[in-house]
N, C-alpha and C positions, 0 to 999 in steps of 0.2 A: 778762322784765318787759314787758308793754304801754304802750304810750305814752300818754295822757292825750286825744292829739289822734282816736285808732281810737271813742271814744268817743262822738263828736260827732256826731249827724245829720248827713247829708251833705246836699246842695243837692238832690240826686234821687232821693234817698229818700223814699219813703212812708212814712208812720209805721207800718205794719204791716209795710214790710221794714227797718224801722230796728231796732224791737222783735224781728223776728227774726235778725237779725246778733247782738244783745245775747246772747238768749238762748243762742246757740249759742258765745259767748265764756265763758259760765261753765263750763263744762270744761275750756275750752282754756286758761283763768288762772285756774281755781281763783277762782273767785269766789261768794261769799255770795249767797243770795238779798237779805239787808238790802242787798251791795255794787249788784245790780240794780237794784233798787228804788228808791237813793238816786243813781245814774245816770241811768235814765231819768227820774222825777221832775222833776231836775236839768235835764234837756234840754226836756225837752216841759210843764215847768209845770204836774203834777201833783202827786195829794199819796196816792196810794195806797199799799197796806200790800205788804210782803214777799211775803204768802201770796197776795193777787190777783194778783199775776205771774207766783207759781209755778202756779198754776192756770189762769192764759191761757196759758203757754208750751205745757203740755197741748195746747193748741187748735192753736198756730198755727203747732208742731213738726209735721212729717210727712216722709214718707217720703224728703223730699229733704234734707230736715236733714243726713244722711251725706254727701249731695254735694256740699252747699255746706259743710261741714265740713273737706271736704279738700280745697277750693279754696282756704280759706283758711289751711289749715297752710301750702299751697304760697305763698301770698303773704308768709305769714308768716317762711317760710323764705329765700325769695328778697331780705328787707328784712334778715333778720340777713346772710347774704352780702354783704347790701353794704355793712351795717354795718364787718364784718372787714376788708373790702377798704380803705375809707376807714382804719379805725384805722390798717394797715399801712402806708398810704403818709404818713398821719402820722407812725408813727414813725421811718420812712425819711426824710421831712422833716427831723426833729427826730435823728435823728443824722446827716444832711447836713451839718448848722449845727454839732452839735457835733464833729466831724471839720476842716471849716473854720474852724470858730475856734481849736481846738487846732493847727492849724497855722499860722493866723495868730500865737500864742504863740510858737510854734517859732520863727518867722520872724525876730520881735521879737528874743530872745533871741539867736540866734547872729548877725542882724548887728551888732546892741549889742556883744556878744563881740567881734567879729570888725573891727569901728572901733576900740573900746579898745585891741585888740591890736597895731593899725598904729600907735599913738600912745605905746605904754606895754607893751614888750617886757618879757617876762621871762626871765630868768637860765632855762636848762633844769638842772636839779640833775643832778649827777652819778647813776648809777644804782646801788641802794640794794640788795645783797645781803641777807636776812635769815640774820642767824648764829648769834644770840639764842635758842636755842631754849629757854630757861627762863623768859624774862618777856616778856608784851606789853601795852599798853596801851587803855584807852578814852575818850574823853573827847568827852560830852558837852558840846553848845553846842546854846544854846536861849531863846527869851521875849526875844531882845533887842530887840524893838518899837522900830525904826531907823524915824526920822523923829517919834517921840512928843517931843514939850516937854513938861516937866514940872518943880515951882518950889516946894516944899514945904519946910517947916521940916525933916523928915527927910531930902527927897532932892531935889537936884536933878540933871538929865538933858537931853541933847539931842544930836544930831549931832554933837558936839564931844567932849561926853565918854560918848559911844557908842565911839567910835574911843581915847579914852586907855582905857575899860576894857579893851575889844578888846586892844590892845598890851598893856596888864599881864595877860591872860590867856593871852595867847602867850607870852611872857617866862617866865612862872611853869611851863607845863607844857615851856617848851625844856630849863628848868633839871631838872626832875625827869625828863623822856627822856634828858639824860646823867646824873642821878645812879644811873638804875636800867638803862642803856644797853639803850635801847627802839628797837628796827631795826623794830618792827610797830606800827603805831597801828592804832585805829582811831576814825574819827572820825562821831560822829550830832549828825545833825541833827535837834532836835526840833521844830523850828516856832516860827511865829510871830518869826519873825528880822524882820519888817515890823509897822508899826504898822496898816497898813491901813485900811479905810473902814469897818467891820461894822457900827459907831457915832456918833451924832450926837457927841458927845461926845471920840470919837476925833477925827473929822474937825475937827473945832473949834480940838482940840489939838495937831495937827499940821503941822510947821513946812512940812513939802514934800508935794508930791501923792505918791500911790502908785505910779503907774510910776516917778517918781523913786527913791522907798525903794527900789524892787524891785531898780531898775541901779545904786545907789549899793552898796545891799549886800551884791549879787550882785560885783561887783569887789573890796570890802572883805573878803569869804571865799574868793574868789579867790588875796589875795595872802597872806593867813591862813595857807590851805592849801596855796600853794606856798615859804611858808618853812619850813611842818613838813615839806613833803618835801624840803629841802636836809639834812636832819636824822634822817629815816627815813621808812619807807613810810608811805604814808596809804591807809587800805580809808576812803570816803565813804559814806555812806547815809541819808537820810532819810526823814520823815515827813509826810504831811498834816495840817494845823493848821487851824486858824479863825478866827486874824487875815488870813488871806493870799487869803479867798475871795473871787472876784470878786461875785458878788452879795451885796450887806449882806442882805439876806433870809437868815436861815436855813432857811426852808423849799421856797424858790426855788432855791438853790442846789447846785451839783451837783459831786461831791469834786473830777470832773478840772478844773473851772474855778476853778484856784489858780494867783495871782501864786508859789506856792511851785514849781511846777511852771517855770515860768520861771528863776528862780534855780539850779533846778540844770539847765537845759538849759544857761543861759550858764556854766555851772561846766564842763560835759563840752566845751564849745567852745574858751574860753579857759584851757583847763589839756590841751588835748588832744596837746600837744608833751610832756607832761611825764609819762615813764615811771613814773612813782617815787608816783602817783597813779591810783588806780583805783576805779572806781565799781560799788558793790553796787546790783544793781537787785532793785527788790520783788517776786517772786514770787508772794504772796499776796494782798496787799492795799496800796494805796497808803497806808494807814494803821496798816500795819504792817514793823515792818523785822527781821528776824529771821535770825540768822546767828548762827555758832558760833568763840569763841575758844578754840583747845583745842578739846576735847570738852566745854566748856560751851554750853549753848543761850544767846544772851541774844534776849531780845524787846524794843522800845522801840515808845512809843506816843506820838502826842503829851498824849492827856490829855484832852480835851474832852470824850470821849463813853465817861469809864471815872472816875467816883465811885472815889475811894479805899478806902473799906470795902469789904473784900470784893475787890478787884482781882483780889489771885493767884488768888483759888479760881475765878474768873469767867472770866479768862482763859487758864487750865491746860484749863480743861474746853471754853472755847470753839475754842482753838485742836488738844485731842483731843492732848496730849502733856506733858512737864515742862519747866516753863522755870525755870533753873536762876536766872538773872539778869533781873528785869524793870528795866526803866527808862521812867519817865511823866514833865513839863512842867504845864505850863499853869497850873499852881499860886502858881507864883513864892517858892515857900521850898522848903528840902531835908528831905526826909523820908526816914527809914529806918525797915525792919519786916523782919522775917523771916514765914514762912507754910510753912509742910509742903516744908524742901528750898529753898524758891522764897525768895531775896533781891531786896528791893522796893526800886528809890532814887527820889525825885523830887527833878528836878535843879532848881535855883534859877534865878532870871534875871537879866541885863543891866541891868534897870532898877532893881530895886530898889521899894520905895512909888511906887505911882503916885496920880494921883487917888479910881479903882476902892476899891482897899485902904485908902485912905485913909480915904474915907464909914464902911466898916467897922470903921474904927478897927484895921486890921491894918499890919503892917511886918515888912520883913526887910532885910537885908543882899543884895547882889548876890553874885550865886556862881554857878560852874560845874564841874561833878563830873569828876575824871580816877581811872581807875581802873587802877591796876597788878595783874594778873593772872599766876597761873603755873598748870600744869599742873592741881597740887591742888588750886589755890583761886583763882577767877574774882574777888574782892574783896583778893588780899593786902593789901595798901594801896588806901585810899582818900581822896582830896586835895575837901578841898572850898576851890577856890580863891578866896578872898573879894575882891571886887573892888569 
């Protein structure tokens, strides 16, 4: 593509080597005789036709045309080199900053971790044999938008009783890990555990900034996830979300730049004494978490950028294999479906009606899915825990 400016009469041109530069550029960009015609015109305050151009180019073409032809492929050439060269050190620039800030993240998180820790020890659980080899568990947590205020004739919510839900959802899946004596959990994380900034509206409604949500949360699954390992194994894993991103722009924003990404780095910090916890890392995709209980595939997504209609056939074929178990968020109520083999859950949230839902005239109950599994069947029981 030519640039606009190669156009222009230059300061030391003559009008008869201007005209001849032009003419020798329609080959070289494919250009019209009208695109000539309304070029030059353009520059030199003319008002001639298409076909008088093409009949003085006749003229004023000669024998040299080939050599100044390919004077200027080579100038031509030499301006895309430098074009490339420039792009590259841009993007060396621009993953400089994002290398630097994602370690600044790092940084954040494990000395956040690592003060909590000197303040607020934890018990190390004993370590947790699995002996159980007929049942293991899943259980979903997700959407609990820690730091949202919210005041509604349906629901109300806030930091306070973010934390009673929290405790009656630990309570509730301790009691079903002894009734069905569950030595394996595992535990996803679907996102959006923070209220975040993404929206005016959000930020409005929000009782604390977002680093705060991020390091209050991040210790409140902390200590979450080191009572369920007093109790049995914990396999952790999560997912990228879209409450959690650092830039409210959607289009600006880029997946590794999530307050979620922080959260579980202070998880692998301040749970890093405790055997009986282990962390699944993503392989594929930071927005996909996909691992096998049994010989069952399950996949978990968090939801934002996967429309419900159509999900399993969309993601069976994206991911090039059978996923036995899908689980998606972002939704904020619990959905079941079956699809070709493929069982569909979307997990409910922490908060229950927010404002959002509200305008909509939609509502739900707060909920979070625990699933007991055996060899034959990745769903034997499923808890949808109402909170």
């Amino acid at each position: 593509m030519m640039s606009t400016d190669s156009l222009i009469k230059r300061p030391e041109e003559t009008e008869l080597e201007y005209k001849k530069r032009i003419y020798l550029y329609r080959d070289l960009y494919d250009l019209t005789w009208n695109d000539i015609a309304d070029v030059i015109n353009n520059e030199l305050n003319y008002n001639y036709s298409a076909d008088k151009y093409r009949k003085e180019s006749y003229k004023i073409l000669d024998k040299q045309a080939s050599q100044l032809l390919q004077a200027e492929d080579k100038i031509f050439e030499y301006k895309k080199e430098r074009v490339k060269l420039n792009d590259q050190r841009l993007q060396i620039n621009a993953l400089t900053r994002l290398v630097a800030r994602e370690e600044t993240f790092k940084e954040i998180a494990i000395e956040a971790a690592s003060s909590i820790s000197k303040n607020k020890i934890f018990d190390v659980p004993k370590n947790i044999n699995v002996k159980n080899a007929e049942k293991k568990a899943i259980l979903c947590i997700g959407d609990w938008h820690y730091g949202l205020d919210v005041d509604l004739f349906y629901n109300t919510y806030n930091v306070d009783i973010a934390v009673e839900r929290i405790t009656t959802l630990l309570n509730a899946v301790l009691v079903h890990l002894k009734e069905h004596s569950i030595d394996d959990l595992y535990v996803i994380n679907l996102g959006d555990m923070i209220s975040g900034r993404i929206h005016l509206p959000l930020r409005i409604n929000n009782r604390i900034d977002t680093v705060q949500q991020t390091i209050e949360i991040s210790e409140i699954l902390a200590e979450f996830l080191n009572v369920l390992s007093e109790h049995t194994n914990v396999n952790y894993v999560s997912v990228s979300d879209n409450h959690s991103r650092v830039e409210p722009n959607k289009k600006e924003s880029l997946q590794t730049e999530s307050f979620a990404r922080i959260i579980d780095w202070f998880l692998e910090e301040r749970l890093s004494n405790n055997k009986n916890i282990h962390f699944i890392e993503n392989t594929f995709s930071e927005d996909f978490a996909i691992f096998n209980v049994f010989d069952h595939c399950v996949v978990a997504v968090h939801g934002d950028k996967d429309p419900q209609r159509g999900i399993v056939d969309r993601l069976n074929s994206y991911l090039q294999g059978h996923i036995d178990l899908l689980i998606s968020a972002h939704r904020h109520h619990f959905t079941a479906d079956e699809n070709n083999f493929t069982e569909f859950y979307c997990n409910g949230s922490l908060i229950g009606q927010d404002d959002y839902s509200a305008n909509l005239r939609l509502n739900s109950k707060p909920s979070q899915l625990l699933f007991i599994c055996t060899p034959d069947n990745f769903s034997e029981i499923i808890y949808k825990i109402k909170l």
